[in-house]
C-alpha positions as a printed Julia matrix, in Angstrom:
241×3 Matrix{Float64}:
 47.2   -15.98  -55.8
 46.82  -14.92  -52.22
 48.29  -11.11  -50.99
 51.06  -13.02  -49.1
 52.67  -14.54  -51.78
 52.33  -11.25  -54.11
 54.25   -9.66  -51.66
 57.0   -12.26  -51.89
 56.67  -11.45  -55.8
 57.14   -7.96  -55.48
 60.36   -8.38  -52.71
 61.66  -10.71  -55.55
 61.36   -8.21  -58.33
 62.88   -5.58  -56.63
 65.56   -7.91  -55.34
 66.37   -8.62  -59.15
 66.26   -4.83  -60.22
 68.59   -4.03  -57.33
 71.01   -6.86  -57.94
 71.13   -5.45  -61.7
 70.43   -2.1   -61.74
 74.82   -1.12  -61.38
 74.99   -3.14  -64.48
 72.33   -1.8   -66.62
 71.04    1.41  -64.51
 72.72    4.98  -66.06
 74.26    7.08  -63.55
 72.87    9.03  -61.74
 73.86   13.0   -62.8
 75.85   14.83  -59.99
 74.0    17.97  -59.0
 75.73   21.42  -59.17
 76.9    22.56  -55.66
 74.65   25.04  -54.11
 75.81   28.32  -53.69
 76.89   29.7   -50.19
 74.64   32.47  -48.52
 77.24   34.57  -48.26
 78.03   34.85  -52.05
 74.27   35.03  -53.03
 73.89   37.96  -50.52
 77.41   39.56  -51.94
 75.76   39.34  -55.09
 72.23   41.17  -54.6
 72.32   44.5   -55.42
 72.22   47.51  -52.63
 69.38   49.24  -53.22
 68.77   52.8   -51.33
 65.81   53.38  -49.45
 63.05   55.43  -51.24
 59.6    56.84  -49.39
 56.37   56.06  -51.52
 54.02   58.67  -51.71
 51.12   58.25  -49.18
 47.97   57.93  -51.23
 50.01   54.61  -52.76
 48.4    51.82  -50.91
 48.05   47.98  -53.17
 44.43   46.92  -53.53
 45.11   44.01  -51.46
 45.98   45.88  -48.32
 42.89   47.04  -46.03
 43.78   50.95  -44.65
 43.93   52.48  -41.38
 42.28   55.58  -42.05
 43.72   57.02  -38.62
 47.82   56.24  -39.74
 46.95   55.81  -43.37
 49.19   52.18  -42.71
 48.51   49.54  -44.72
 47.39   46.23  -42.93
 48.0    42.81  -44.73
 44.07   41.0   -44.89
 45.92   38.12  -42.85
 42.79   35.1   -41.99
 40.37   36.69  -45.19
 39.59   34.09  -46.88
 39.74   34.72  -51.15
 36.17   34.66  -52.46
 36.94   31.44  -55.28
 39.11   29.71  -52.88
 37.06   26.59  -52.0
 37.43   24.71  -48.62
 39.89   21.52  -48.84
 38.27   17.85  -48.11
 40.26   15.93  -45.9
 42.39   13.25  -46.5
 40.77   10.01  -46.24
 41.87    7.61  -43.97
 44.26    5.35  -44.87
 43.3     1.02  -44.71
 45.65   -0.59  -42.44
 48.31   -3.09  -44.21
 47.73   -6.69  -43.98
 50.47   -8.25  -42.36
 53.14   -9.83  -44.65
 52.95  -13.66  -44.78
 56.19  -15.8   -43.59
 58.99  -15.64  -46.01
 59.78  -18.11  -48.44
 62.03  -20.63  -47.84
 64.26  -19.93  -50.87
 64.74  -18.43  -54.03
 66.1   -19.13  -57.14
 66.99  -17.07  -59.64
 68.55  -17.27  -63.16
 68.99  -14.26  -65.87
 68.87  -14.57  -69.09
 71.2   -10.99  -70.6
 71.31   -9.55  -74.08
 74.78  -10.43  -75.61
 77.67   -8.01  -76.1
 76.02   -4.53  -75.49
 72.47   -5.43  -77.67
 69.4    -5.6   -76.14
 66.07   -7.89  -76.16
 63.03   -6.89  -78.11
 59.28   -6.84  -76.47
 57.99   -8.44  -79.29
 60.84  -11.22  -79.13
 60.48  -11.78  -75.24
 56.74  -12.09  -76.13
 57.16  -14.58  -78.56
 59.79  -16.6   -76.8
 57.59  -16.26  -73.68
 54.84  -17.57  -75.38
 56.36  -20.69  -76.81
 58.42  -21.74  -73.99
 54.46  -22.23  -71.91
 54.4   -19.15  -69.88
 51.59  -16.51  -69.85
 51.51  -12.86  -69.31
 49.42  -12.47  -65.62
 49.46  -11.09  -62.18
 52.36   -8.41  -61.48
 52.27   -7.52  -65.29
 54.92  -10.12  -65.53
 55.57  -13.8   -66.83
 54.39  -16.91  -64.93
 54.58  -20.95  -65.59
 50.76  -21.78  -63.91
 50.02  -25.34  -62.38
 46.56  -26.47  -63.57
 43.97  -25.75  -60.38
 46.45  -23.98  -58.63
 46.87  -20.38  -57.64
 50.49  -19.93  -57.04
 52.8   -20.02  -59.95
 55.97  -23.21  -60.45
 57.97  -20.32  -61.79
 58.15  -16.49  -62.79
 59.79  -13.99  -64.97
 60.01  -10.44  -64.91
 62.32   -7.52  -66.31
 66.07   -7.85  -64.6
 65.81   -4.05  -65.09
 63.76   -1.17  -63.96
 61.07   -1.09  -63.38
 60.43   -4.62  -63.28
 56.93   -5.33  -64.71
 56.2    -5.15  -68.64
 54.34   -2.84  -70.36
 51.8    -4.72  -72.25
 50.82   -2.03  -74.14
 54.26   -1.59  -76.03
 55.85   -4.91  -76.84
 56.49   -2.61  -80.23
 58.12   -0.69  -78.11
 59.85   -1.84  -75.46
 63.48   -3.24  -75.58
 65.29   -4.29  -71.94
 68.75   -5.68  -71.09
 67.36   -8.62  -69.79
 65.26  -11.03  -67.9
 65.13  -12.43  -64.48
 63.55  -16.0   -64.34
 63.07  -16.95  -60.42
 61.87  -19.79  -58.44
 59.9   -19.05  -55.08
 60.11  -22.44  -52.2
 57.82  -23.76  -51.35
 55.79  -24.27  -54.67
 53.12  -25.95  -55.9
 55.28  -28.42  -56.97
 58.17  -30.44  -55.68
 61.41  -28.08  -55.63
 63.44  -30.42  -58.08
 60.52  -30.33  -60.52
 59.98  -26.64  -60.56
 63.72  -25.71  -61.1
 64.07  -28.43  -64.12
 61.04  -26.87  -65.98
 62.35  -23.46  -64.72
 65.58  -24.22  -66.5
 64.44  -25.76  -69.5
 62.2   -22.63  -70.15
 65.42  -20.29  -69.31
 67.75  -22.16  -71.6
 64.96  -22.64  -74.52
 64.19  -18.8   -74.67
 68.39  -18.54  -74.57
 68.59  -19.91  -77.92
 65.15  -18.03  -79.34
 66.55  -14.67  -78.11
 70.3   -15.56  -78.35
 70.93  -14.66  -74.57
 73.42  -15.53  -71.85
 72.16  -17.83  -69.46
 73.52  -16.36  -65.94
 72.92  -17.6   -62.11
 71.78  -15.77  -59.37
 75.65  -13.98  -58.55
 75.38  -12.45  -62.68
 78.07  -15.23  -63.44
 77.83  -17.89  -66.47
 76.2   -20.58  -66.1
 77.89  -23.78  -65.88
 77.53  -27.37  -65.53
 78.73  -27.14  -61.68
 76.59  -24.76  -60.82
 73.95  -26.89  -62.14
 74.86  -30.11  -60.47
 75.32  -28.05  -56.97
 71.0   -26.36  -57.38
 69.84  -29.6   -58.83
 71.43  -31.15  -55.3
 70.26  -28.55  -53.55
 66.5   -29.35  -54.82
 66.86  -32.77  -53.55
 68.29  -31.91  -50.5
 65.35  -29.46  -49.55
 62.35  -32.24  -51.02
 64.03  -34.4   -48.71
 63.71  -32.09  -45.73
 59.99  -31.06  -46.33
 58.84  -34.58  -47.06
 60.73  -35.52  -43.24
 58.62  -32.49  -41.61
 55.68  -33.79  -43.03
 55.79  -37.19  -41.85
 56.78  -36.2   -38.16
């Protein structure tokens, strides 16, 4: 997969994690007002000015043996301090690549307050056809080519999976999304992107939600599926001009 289109990836993921994270996000803790300066100085205590006895001098101060004044060892350096290297310099970004033509997402959402195992996504992951890759998320591959049909990742912060603790790990839900152009015609991709979506919503016992966090229904389904057509329709014209 080319640095372009993992770009697009990561725009999509946090796309999904920002459309969901009012949902499933906790709230964020209100801080305790700061207090004003004038009650933190009403509150320090007035102390009376006292005269320190003249041989009194801190070890760190070097003496003027004229005044007896103590001077602060302002640009000594401390023997063990050792000099700083300097920052490297950064690599200039690529670019971005053009951005995709559409996307389409579906969710699949834990039902009435529960949430979805790791090692339950895994397995319903793994027998729907998809396999754990770049991103550290969830991709339907196309034999001999780079660029997934189809992805998944968490609907939730922080996006990605942890594939070190599907023991572990529990999230509210998925987001399954669909990234034109593909590899494959549009129409194709969002019927096996479906399929997979409504096959893991019986293994995990899911919702099945669009891309606005509503239902999914049979109009909505008619109204992508034309939209698919519409857009092969449109790419296969600009190809033949």
């Amino acid at each position: 997969m080319d640095s372009a289109t993992l770009r697009w990836i990561i725009i999509v993921i946090g796309l999904a994690i920002l459309a969901t994270i009012f949902l499933f996000g906790n709230p964020s803790k209100k801080r305790p007002p700061k207090a004003s300066r004038r009650k933190v100085q009403s509150e320090k205590v007035r102390r009376e000015p006292t005269l320190e006895p003249a041989g009194d001098v801190t070890p760190d101060m070097n003496v003027d043996g004229e005044t007896g004044q103590g001077q602060l060892p302002i640009g000594d350096t401390p023997a063990n301090t050792e000099p700083q290297a300097e920052p490297k310099p950064k690599k200039p970004r690529k670019p971005a690549g053009p951005p995709p033509d559409k996307i389409i997402t579906l969710f699949l959402m834990a039902r009435d307050n529960h949430v979805i195992a790791g090692a339950d996504l895994l397995e319903a992951a793994l027998k729907t056809g998809m396999t754990f890759g770049d991103m550290n998320i969830f991709h339907r591959t196309v034999e001999g080519i780079d660029q997934p049909a189809f992805s998944m990742a968490n609907a939730v912060k922080p996006g990605f999976f942890d594939k070190e603790a599907w023991n572990t790990f529990e999230t509210n839900g998925v987001a399954l999304f669909l990234t034109l152009p593909g590899p494959t015609l549009a129409l194709d991709g969002w019927d096996a992107m479906l399929a997979t979506a409504r096959r893991m919503a019986e293994i995990l016992q899911a919702e099945l939600h669009d891309g606005d966090h509503e239902p999914f229904t049979r109009q909505k389904e008619a109204e992508l599926r034309e939209e698919m057509r519409l857009y092969d329709r449109s790419k296969a014209r600009q190809t033949f001009t």
